[in-house]
N, C-alpha and C positions, 0 to 999 in steps of 0.2 A: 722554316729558315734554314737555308746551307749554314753547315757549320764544319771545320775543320776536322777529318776523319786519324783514327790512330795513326794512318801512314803518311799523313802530312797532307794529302792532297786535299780540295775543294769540297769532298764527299760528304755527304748529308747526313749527322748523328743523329738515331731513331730515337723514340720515347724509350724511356724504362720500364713501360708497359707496354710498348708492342714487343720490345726484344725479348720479355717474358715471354709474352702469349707466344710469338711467332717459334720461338725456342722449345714450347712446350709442344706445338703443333708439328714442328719441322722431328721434333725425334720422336712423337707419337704419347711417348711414356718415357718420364724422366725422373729421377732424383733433383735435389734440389743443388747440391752438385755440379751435375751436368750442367745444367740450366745456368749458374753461375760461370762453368767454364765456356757454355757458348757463349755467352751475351758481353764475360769480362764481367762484368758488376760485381758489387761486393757482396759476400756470403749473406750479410746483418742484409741486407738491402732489399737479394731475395726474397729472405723469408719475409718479409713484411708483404712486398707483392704479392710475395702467392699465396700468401693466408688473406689477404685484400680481395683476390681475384677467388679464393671460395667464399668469400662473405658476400662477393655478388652475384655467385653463382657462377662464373667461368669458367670454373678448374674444381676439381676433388682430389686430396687426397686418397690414395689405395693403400692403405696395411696388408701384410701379408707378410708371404717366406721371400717378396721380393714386392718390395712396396717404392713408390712414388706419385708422380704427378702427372693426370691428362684432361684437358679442355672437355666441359661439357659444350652439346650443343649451343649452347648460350654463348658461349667462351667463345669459342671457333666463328660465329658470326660477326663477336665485337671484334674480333683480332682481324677480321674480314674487315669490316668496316675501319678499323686503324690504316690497315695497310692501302685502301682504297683512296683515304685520305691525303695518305702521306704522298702516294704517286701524286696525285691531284694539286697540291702546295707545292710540291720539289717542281714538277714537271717533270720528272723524271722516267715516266711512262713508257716517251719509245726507247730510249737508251737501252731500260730491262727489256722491252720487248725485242728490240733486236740481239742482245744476248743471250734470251729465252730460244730466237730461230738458229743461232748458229750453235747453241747447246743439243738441240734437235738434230742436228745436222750427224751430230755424231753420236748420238743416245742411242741409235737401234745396233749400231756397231759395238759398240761396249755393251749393251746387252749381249751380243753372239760371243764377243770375249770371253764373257763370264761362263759361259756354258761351253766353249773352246778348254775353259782351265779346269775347269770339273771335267769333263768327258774328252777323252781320246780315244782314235782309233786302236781297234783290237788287231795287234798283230797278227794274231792267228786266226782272224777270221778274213777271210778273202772280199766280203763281200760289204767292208767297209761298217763292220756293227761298232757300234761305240761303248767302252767301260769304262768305270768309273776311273779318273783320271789319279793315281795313287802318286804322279808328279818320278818314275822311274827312267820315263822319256825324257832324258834333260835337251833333248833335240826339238821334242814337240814343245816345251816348257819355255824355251827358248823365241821361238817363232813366236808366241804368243806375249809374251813380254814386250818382246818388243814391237807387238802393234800395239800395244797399252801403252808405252811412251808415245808415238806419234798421236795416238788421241789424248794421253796427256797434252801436248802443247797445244791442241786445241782447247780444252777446257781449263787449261791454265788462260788464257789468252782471256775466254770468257768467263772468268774470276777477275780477272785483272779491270775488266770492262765495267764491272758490275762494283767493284769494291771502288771506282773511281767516283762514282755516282751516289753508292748507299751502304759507306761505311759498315751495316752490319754483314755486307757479304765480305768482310776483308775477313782473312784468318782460313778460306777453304783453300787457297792456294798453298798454303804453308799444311795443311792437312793431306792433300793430297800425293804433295813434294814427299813427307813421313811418308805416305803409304806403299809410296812407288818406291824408296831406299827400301824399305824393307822388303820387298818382291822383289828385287835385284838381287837384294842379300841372303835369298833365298829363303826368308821367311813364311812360307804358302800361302799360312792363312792369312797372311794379311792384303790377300786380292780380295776374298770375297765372303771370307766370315762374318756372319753377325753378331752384333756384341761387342764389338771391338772396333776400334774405328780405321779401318779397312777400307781398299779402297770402293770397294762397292759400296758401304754405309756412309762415306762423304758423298759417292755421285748419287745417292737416292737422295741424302739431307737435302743436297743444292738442288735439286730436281723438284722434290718439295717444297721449298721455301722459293723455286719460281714458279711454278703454281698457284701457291696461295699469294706471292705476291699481286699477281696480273690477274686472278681472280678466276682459274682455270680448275673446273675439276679434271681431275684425273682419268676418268672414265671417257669426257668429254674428248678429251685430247686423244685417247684412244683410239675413240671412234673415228674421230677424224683421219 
């Protein structure tokens, strides 16, 4: 059933068990946290899910020096089958698939970005050798920013597409808008450090979570 999404529009609110699973899946390994501030839910609400979803084998707890939550085998196929589901009831199928193709449009671009802002030309070498980019070029720094806003409003555009339709992707646009203020503000790390929610670790989240939505491995699409 469509149901009215946080932004007002027509867009389709998902279970409280897929936004788990799909949550746990799209960041790999999570705190319980995280998992709360992707999905919005409540803290108390979490924890019931996720202690729910190791009682049926989905997900385990990790202890450690840096402990959380990731889908077992098990896990990963029911949330497969959620999400398979849910295209199938909304209809909502080509919409994500055509946001999946114009998300692709600009993915191998922003990949070359990311290794643009890591590595720059060595001045002193003639023959165009690349070092590690210590961001000193505010010329090269520059050039590169701003091809990351023009493919920003491209995957703004297809956030926008996606959150009109299935309410859990609302919230990447406003992620991505943070990541890109702080790269302007001269922030560095926050193009493409991990750990921090940067704009490389939104465009893999969203990249992930259209994958698993449409039922694509990753390797597959690869290859293709």
């Amino acid at each position: 059933m469509n149901q009215i999404g946080r932004d007002g529009a027509g867009s389709h609110v998902s279970t409280p068990d897929l936004l788990v699973v799909q949550a746990v899946r799209v960041k790999g390994f999570a705190q319980a946290a995280a998992v709360a501030a992707a999905t919005g839910l409540d803290a108390g609400d979490i924890d019931a899910l996720l202690s729910g979803l190791a009682d049926a084998g989905h997900a385990r707890h990790r202890e450690g020096r840096i402990s959380g939550w990731m889908l077992t085998p098990e896990g990963r196929a029911h949330g497969e089958s959620l999400l398979a589901s849910e295209l199938e009831t909304t209809g909502t199928r080509p919409a994500v698939e055509g946001a999946y193709r114009d998300f692709l449009e600009v993915n191998q671009g922003f990949l070359g970005l990311c290794t643009d802002w890591q590595l720059r030309p060595d001045p002193d070498a003639p023959d165009g050798d690349l070092i590690v980019n210590d961001h000193a070029d505010a010329a090269h720094d520059a050039v590169v920013v701003t091809r990351l806003g023009d493919a920003d409003e491209v995957v703004r555009g297809v956030c926008n597409d996606l959150a009109g339709v299935l309410a859990r992707f609302d919230g990447y646009g406003d992620r991505f808008a943070e990541a890109l203020a702080r790269v302007r503000a001269g922030e560095v790390e926050w193009f493409t450090r991990p750990l921090i929610d940067s704009y490389h670790t939104v465009w893999f989240e969203l990249h992930e979570n259209l994958l698993a939505t449409l039922g694509i491995e990753r390797v597959r699409e690869q290859a293709g």
